[in-house]
C-alpha positions as CSV (number, residue, x, y, z in Angstrom):
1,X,-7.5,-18.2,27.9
2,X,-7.9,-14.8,29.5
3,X,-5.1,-12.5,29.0
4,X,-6.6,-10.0,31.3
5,X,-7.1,-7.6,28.4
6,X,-10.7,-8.4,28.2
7,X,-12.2,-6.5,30.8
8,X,-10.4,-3.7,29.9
9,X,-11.2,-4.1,26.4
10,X,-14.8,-4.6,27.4
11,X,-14.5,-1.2,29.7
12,X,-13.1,1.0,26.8
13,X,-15.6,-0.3,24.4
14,X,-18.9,0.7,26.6
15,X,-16.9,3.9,27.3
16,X,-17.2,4.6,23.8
17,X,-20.0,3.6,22.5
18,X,-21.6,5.8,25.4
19,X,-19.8,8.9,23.8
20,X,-21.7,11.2,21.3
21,X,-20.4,11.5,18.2
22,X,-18.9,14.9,19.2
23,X,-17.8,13.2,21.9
24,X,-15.7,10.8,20.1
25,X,-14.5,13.7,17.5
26,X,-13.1,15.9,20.2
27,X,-11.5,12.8,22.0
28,X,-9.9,11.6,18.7
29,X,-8.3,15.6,18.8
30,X,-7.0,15.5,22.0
31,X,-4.8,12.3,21.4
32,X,-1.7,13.8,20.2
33,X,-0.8,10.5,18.3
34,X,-4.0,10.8,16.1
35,X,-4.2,14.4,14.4
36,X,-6.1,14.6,11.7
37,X,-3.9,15.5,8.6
38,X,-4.3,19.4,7.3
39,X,-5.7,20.2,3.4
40,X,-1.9,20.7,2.7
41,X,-0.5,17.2,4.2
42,X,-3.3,16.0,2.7
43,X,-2.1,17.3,-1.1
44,X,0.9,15.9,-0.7
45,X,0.7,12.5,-0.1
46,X,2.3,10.6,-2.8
47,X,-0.2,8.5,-4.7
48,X,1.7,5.4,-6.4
49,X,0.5,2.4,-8.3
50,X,-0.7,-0.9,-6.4
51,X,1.6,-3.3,-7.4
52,X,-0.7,-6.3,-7.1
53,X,-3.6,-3.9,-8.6
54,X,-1.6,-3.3,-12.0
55,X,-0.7,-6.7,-12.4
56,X,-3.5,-7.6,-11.8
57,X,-5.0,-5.5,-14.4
58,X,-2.2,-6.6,-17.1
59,X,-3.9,-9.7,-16.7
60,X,-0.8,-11.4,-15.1
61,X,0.5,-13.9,-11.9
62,X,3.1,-12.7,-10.0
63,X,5.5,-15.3,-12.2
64,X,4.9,-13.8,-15.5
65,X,4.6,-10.1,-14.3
66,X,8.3,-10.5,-12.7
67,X,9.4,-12.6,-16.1
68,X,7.8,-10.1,-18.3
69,X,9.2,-6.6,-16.4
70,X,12.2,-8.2,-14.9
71,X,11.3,-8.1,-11.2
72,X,12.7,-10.9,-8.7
73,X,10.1,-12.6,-7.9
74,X,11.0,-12.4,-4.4
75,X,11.0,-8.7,-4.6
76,X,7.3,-8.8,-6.2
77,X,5.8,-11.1,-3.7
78,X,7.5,-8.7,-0.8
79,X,6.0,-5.5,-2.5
80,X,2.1,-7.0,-2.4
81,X,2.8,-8.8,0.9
82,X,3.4,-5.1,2.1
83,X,7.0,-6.8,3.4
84,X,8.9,-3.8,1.5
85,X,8.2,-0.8,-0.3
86,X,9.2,-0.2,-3.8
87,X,11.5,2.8,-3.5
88,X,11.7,5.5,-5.7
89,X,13.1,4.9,-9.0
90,X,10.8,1.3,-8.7
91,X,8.2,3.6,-8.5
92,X,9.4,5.5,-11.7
93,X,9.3,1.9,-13.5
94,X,5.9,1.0,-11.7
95,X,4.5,3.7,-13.6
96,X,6.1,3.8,-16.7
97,X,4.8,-0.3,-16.6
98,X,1.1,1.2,-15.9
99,X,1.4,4.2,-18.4
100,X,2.8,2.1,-21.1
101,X,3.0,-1.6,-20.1
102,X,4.0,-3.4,-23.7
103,X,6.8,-0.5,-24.6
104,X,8.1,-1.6,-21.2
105,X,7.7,-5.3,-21.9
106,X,9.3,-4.9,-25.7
107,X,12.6,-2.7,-23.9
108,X,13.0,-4.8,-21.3
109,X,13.3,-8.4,-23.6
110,X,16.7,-9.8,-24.2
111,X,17.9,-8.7,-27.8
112,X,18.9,-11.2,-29.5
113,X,23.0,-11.1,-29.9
114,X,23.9,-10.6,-33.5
């Protein structure tokens, strides 16, 4: 089924792989939308812990890793499906979990009620 993007598609493609490389580096400066980011943005971004990459590294499925740190599932499995973003005091535990994961597991077990 043509959608009538494909010429167009096709067009744009040939446009650019005609372009030098400068070309295509002082097109991609002119679009507004697509600045590159300065040394300082750059510095700043906020560098936070994979969720599926630590529990993955802890060994873990998404089942134990929510048992374990008491996580909702459901709110795991949205984090790594990129549904939702942890926000910031998840964060905070993300890394406490990564800096110290068994501390975290032993505080966050039900005591047992005396």
């Amino acid at each position: 089924m043509n959608n009538g993007n494909t010429i167009e598609s096709t067009d744009n493609w040939a446009r650019f792989n005609a372009m030098t490389e400068e070309e295509r580096y002082e097109a991609a400066l002119s679009d507004p939308d697509a600045l590159p980011w300065t040394e300082e943005e750059l510095d700043n971004v906020p560098i936070t812990p994979s969720v599926t990459v630590l529990r993955r590294a802890l060994g873990l499925t998404d089942k134990e890793f929510s048992s374990r740190y008491d996580i909702e599932l459901s709110t795991l499995q949205a984090w790594e499906e990129g549904l939702s973003q942890p926000d910031h005091t998840a964060y905070a535990y993300l890394r406490a979990i990564a800096a110290m994961p068994e501390a975290i597991r032993q505080a966050v077990q039900p005591q047992p009620v005396a």
